[in-house]
C-alpha positions in Angstrom: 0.0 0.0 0.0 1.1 3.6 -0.6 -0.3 6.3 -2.1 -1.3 7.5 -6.1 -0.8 10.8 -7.4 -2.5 12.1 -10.3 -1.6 15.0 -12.2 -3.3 17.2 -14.2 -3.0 20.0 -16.4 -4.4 23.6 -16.9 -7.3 22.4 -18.9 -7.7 19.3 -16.6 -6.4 16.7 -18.6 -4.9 14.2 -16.9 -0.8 14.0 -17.3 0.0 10.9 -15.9 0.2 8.8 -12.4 3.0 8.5 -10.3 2.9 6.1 -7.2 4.3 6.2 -4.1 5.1 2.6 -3.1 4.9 1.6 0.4 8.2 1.1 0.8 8.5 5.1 0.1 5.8 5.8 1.8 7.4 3.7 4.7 10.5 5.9 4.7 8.5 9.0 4.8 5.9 7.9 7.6 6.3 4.8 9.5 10.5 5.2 10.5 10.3 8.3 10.6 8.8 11.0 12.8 9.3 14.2 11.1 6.7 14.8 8.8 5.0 15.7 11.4 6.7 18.7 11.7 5.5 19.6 8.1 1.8 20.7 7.0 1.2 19.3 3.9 2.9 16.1 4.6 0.4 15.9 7.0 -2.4 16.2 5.0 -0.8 13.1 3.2 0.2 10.8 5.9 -2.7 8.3 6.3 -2.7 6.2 3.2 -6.2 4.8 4.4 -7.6 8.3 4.8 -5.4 10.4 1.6 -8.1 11.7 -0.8 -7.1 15.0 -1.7 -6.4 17.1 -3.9 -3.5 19.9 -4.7 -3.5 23.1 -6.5 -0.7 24.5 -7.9 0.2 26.9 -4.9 -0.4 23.8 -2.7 1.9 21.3 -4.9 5.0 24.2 -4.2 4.2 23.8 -0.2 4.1 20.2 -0.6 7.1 19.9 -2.6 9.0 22.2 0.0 7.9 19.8 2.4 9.6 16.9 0.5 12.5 19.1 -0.1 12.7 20.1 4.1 12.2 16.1 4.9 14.6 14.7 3.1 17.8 14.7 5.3 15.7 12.9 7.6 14.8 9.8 5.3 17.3 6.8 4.6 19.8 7.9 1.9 18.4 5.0 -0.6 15.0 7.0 -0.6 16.5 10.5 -1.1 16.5 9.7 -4.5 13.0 8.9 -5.2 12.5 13.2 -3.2 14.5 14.2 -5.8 12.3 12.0 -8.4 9.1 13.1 -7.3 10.0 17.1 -7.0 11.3 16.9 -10.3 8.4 15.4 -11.7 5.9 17.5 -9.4 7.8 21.1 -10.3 6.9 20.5 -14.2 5.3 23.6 -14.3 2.2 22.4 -16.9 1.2 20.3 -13.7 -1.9 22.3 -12.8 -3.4 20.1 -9.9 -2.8 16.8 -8.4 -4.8 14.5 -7.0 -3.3 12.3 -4.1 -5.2 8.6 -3.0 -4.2 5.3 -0.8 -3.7 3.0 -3.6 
């Protein structure tokens, strides 16, 4: 289990999907204690309750939030941060949709 992010563009087409596995997500919120420290990691945290969606303004706070957490995650996931803002801070990437999978 882990979570599934949709994106979406200006005219709400979707873009593609990107998934968290849970293996990621494990790294992010089970070992580890800091995203609580971080507001829109916490909007994201409980796979079982994640149904939300992101506006553009909201994806930048989110991916800052990846950004700030990731000296705190095992090195071999720091990677898959760098993946995901990448792919997240295309800026034709109007919305996104996050989901438990």
């Amino acid at each position: 289990m882990g979570l599934d992010i949709v994106m979406y563009g200006k005219s709400n087409e979707k873009l593609g999907l990107k998934e968290i596995d849970y293996f990621f997500y494990e790294a992010l919120f089970i070992k580890n204690e800091n995203w609580r420290s971080y507001s829109y990691l916490r909007k994201i945290s409980d796979y079982y309750l994640t149904d939300i969606m992101f506006n553009r303004e909201e994806i930048n706070h989110l991916l800052n939030d990846f950004r700030n957490i990731r000296m705190f995650i095992p090195i071999e996931y720091q990677s898959s941060i760098d993946k995901l803002v990448d792919l997240l801070s295309d800026i034709n990437i109007n919305e996104i949709h996050i989901a438990g999978d």
